[in-house]
C-alpha positions in Angstrom: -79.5 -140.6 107.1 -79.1 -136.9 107.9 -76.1 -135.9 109.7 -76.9 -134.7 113.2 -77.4 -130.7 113.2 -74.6 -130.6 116.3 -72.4 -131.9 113.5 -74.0 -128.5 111.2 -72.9 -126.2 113.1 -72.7 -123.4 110.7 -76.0 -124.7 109.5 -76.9 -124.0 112.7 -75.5 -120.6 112.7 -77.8 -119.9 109.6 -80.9 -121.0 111.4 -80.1 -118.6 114.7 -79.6 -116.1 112.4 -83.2 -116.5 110.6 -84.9 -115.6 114.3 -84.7 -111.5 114.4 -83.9 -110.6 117.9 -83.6 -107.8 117.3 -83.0 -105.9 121.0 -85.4 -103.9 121.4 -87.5 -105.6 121.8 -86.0 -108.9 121.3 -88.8 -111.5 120.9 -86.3 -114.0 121.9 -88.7 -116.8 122.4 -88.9 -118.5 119.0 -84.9 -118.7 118.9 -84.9 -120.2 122.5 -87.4 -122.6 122.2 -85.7 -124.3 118.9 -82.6 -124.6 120.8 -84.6 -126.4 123.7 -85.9 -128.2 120.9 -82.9 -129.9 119.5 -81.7 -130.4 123.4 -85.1 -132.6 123.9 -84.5 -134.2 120.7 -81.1 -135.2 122.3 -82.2 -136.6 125.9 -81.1 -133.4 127.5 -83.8 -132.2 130.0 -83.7 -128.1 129.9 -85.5 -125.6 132.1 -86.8 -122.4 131.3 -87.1 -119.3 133.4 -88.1 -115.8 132.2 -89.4 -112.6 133.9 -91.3 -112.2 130.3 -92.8 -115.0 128.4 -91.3 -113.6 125.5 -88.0 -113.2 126.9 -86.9 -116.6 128.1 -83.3 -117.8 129.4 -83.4 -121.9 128.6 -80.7 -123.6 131.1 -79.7 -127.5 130.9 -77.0 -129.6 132.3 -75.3 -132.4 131.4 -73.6 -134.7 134.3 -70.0 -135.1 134.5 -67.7 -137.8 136.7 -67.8 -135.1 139.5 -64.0 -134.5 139.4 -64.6 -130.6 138.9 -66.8 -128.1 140.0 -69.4 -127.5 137.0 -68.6 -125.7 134.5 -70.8 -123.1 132.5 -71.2 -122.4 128.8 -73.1 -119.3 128.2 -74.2 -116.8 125.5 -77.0 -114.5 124.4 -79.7 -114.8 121.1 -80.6 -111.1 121.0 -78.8 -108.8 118.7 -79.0 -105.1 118.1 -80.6 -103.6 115.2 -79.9 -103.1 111.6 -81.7 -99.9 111.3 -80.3 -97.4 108.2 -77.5 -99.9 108.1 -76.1 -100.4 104.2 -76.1 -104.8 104.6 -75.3 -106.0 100.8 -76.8 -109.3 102.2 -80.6 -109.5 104.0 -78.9 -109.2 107.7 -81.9 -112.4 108.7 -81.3 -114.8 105.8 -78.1 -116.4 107.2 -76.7 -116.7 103.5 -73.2 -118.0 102.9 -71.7 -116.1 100.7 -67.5 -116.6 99.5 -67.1 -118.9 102.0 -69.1 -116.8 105.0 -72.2 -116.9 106.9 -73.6 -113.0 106.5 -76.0 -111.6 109.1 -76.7 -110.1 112.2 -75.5 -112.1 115.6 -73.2 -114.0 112.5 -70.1 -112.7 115.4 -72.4 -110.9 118.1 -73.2 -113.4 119.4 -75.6 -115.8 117.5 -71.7 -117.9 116.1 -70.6 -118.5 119.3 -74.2 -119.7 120.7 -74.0 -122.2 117.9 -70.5 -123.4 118.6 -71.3 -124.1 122.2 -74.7 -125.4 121.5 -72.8 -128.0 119.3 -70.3 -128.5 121.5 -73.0 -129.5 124.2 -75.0 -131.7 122.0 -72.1 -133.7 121.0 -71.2 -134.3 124.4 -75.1 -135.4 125.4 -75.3 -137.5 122.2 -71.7 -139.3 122.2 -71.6 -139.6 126.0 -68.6 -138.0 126.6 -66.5 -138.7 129.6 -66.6 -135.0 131.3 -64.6 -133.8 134.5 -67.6 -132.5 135.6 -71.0 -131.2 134.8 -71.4 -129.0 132.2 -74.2 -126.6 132.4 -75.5 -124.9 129.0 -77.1 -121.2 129.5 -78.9 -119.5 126.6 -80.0 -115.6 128.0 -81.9 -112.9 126.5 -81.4 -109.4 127.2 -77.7 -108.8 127.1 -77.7 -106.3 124.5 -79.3 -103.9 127.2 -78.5 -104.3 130.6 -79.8 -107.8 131.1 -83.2 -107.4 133.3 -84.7 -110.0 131.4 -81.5 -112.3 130.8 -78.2 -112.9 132.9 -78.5 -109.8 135.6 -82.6 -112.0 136.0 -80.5 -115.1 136.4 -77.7 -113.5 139.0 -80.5 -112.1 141.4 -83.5 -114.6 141.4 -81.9 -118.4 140.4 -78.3 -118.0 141.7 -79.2 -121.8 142.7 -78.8 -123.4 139.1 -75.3 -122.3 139.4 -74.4 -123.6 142.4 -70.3 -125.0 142.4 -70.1 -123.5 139.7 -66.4 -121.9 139.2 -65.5 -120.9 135.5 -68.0 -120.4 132.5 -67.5 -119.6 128.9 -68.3 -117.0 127.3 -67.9 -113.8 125.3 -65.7 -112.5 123.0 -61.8 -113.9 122.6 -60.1 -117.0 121.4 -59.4 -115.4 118.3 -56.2 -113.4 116.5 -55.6 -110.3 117.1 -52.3 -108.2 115.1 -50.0 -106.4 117.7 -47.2 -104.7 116.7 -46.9 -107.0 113.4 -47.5 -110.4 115.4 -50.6 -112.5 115.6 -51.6 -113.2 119.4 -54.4 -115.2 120.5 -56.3 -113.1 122.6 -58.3 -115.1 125.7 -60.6 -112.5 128.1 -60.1 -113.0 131.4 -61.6 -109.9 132.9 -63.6 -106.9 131.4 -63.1 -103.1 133.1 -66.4 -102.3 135.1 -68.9 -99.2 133.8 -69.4 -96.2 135.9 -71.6 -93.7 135.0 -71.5 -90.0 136.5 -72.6 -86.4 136.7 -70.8 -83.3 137.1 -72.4 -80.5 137.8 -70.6 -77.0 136.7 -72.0 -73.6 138.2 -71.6 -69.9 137.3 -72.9 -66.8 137.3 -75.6 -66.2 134.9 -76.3 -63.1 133.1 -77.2 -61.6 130.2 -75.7 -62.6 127.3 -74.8 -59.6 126.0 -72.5 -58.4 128.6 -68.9 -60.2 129.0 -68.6 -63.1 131.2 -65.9 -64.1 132.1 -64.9 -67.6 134.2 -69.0 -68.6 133.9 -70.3 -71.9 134.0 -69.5 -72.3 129.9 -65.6 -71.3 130.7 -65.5 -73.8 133.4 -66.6 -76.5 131.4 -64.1 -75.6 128.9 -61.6 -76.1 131.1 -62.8 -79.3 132.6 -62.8 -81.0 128.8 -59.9 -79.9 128.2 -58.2 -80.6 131.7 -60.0 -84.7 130.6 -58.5 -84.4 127.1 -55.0 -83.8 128.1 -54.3 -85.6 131.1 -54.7 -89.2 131.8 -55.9 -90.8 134.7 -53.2 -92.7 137.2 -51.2 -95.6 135.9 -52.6 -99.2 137.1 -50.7 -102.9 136.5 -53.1 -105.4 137.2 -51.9 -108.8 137.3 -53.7 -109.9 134.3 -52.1 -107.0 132.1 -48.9 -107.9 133.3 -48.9 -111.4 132.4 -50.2 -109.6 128.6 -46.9 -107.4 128.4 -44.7 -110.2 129.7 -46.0 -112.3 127.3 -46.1 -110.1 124.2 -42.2 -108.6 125.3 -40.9 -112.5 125.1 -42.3 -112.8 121.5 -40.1 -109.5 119.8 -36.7 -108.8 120.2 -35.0 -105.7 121.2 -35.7 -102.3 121.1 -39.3 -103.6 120.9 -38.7 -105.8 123.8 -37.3 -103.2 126.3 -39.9 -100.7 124.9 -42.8 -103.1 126.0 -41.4 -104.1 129.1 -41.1 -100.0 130.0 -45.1 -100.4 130.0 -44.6 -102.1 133.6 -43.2 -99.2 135.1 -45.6 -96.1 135.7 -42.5 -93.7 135.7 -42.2 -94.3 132.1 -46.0 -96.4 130.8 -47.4 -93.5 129.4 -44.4 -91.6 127.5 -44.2 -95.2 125.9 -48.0 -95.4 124.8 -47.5 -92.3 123.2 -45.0 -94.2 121.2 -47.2 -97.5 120.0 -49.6 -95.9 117.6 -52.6 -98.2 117.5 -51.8 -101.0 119.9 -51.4 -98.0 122.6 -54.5 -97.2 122.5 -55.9 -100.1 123.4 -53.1 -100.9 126.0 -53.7 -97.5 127.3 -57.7 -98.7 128.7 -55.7 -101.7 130.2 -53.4 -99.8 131.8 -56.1 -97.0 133.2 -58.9 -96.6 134.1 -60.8 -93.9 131.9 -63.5 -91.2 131.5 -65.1 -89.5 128.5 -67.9 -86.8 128.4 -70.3 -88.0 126.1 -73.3 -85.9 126.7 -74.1 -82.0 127.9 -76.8 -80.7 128.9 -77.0 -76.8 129.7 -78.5 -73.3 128.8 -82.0 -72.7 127.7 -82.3 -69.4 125.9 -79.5 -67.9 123.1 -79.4 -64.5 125.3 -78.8 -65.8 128.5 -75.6 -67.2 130.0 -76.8 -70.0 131.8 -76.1 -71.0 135.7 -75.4 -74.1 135.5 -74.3 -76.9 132.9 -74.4 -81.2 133.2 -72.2 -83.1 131.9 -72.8 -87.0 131.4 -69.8 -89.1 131.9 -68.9 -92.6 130.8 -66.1 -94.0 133.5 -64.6 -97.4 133.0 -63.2 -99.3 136.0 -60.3 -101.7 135.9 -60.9 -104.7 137.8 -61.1 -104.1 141.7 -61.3 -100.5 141.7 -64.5 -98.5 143.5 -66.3 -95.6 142.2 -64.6 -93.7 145.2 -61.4 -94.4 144.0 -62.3 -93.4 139.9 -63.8 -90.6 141.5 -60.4 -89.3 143.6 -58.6 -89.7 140.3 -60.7 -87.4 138.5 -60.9 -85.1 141.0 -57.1 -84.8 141.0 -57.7 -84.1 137.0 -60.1 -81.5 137.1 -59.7 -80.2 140.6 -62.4 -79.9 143.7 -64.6 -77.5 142.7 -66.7 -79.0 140.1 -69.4 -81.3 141.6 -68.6 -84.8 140.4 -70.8 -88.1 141.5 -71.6 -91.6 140.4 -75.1 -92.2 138.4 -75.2 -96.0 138.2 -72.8 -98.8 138.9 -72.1 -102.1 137.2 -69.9 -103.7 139.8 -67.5 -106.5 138.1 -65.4 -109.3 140.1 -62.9 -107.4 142.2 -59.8 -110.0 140.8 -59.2 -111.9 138.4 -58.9 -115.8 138.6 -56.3 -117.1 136.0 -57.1 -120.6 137.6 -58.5 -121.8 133.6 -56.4 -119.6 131.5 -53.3 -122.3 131.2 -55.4 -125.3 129.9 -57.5 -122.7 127.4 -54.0 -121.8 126.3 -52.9 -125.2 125.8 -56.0 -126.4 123.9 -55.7 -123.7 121.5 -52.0 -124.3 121.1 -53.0 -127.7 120.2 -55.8 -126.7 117.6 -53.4 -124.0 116.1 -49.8 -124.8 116.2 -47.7 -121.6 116.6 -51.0 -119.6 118.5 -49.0 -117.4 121.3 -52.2 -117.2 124.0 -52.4 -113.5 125.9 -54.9 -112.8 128.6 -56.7 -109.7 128.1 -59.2 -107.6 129.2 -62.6 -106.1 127.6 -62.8 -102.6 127.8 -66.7 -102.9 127.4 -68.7 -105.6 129.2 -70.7 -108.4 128.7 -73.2 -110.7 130.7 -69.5 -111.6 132.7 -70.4 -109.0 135.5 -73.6 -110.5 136.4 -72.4 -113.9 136.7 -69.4 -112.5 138.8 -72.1 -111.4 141.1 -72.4 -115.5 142.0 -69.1 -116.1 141.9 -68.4 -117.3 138.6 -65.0 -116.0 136.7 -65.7 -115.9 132.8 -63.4 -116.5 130.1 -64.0 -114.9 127.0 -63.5 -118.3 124.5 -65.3 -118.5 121.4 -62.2 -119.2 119.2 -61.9 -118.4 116.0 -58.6 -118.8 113.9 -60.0 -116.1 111.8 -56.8 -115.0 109.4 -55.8 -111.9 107.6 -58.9 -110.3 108.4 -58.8 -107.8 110.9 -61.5 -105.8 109.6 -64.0 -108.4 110.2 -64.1 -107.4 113.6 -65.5 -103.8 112.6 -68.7 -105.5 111.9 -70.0 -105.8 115.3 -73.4 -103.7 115.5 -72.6 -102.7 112.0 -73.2 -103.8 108.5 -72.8 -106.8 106.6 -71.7 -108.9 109.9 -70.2 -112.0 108.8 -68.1 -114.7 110.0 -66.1 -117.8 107.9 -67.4 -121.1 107.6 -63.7 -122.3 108.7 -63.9 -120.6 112.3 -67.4 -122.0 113.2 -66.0 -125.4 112.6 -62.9 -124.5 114.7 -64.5 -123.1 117.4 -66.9 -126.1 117.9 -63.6 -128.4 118.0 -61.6 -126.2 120.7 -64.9 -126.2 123.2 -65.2 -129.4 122.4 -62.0 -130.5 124.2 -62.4 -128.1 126.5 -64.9 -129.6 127.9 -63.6 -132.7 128.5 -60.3 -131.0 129.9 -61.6 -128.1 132.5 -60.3 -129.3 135.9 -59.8 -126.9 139.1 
């Protein structure tokens, strides 16, 4: 008798793997419709709601003892593309390879759909005992901006998450190397995206006359005014609990020198100090902005009036556009018109109500794992869903080992995951959900 595919969950993996989703223009339906497939073929009634046939979002629950609110497990099946990419394996074959499953969604995110997939299958099939009901949401779309997947879901069937409190979702639960240490990094929150336009004006001319202090000049200075100076210092509660947590794990000077990180008067002279790891603390500890594209002049002989500048601003939890756009201001002074393009509002706190038992369950799987919340500096499908109320944890674990590097190939080539962390990760939500409580 053939084992039961929720028990195959990297053969799973491989399957997901062989639907190309690419996004755009995703042609998620096939993918979908085998994973409602294997839920009939378990009992588990599903629905199916899409604003394009092609582009369906399958949702199904499974009732719990109603001693929690539900709780949702969620992730996407489109991927982005592969284009001029140098993949030693086909990136839609799902081979496995040295002890790997190579392809494209192998970490982003087609792994963690089949970890939770499994996890919710084996909980329908062996009728176990949950705290509540678990409610299992496959969305297209999120590679975009979610119009046809989870931002679809937020604004026109709120109603399928009613209660709902916590979900699952993208990317942590897996190690991470700070300062020498491993850390088990669980997302809790992920910074918000801003978007804006500054508009820089000058005299124009001809270009073959000096000018000086034009519209070009002026946008020297702003990049350079952005390049050197770094926005105000911020200590959410969640990065807090990070540093505390990663100062108790060294021993002086490293100690003291983390804990420094806490107070503004002396966070920044310290990231200066960290190399690597102050980078990425230095987005946790910030919000930030980056010019990424300019638009201006029209003709090599003429100095031109006016120059745009495209900037990407990234929010920590709870802050407005009003306030990122004071702190720039006080960066590159009143005079140049800056003003927000499009919003992606995220939840305006973080609830840790979750973090504790996810720490404890991964404790459990990986004796030794030190659990740190952190925060995304990108975002995921999480700020639609915080729309409705619902606080995300990023939880696909992975006790992925020595290999750092994997992790550079998300959207790149040769994406691959080992066999190893599938099966852990199917274990860990596994318990979880028979152990989520308020």
């Amino acid at each position: 008798m053939e084992t039961p595919i929720y028990q195959r969950p990297v053969e799973l993996l491989q399957r997901l793997i062989r639907f190309d989703t690419t996004n755009l223009p995703g042609n998620e339906y096939d993918c979908v419709m085998y994973i409602k497939s294997l839920l009939d073929d378990a009992g588990v009634e599903s629905t199916v709601v899409a604003k394009d046939p092609k582009r369906p979002n399958l949702i199904a629950r499974i009732a719990g003892r109603g001693e929690a609110p539900p709780l949702l497990l969620y992730g996407h099946v489109d991927v982005v593309s592969t284009k001029n990419q140098p993949w030693t394996h086909p990136p839609f074959d799902g081979e496995i390879r040295d002890g790997y499953v190579w392809g494209r969604g192998a970490l982003d995110m087609k792994g963690g759909v089949a970890m939770i997939v499994s996890a919710f299958l084996r909980a329908q099939v062996e009728e176990t005992s949950l705290p509540g009901d678990v409610i299992l949401t496959i969305v297209s779309d999120e590679e975009v901006d979610g119009i046809y997947g989870a931002r679809f879901l937020a604004e026109n069937h709120a109603g399928l998450f009613d209660g709902v409190r916590y979900a699952l979702g993208e990317f942590g639960g897996y190690p991470v190397q700070l300062m020498g240490k491993e850390f088990y990094a669980i997302t809790v929150g992920e910074k918000q995206t801003c978007s804006l336009r500054a508009v820089i004006r000058g005299e124009a001319g001809h270009a073959s006359l000096p000018m000086r202090g034009g519209a070009m000049a002026r946008l020297g200075v702003m990049l350079t005014a952005l390049d050197q100076h770094r926005l105000p210092v911020r200590i959410t509660p969640p990065v807090q609990q990070l540093i505390e947590t990663l100062a108790s794990n060294f021993d002086d000077p490293e100690a003291t020198t983390l804990r420094k990180l806490l107070d503004p008067a002396h966070t920044d002279a310290v990231l200066d100090t960290l190399g690597p790891i102050g980078r990425n603390l230095d987005a946790l500890l910030h919000n930030t902005v980056n010019a990424t594209i300019v638009h201006g002049g029209s003709q090599i002989n003429v100095i031109p009036s006016e120059i745009i500048v495209d900037l990407d601003g990234r929010m920590l939890p709870g802050v407005s556009p009003e306030e990122l756009l004071r702190e720039i201001r006080d960066v590159i002074g009143p005079d140049i018109d800056v003003q927000p393009v499009v919003y992606d509002p995220g939840p305006s706190h973080t609830d840790m109500g979750l973090f504790d038992t996810l720490a404890r369950l991964l404790q459990e799987a990986e004796p030794g794992a030190v659990p740190i919340p952190w925060i995304l500096t990108a975002v995921t499908d999480a700020r639609f869903f915080s729309q409705i109320g619902i606080q995300t944890y990023g939880f696909l674990p992975m006790n992925i080992k020595g290999e750092a590097n994997i992790w550079d190939t998300v959207h790149n080539a040769d994406e691959r995951v080992p066999t190893y962390a599938i099966e852990f990760g199917t274990n860990v939500i596994f318990e979880s959900l028979q152990h989520f409580t308020e």
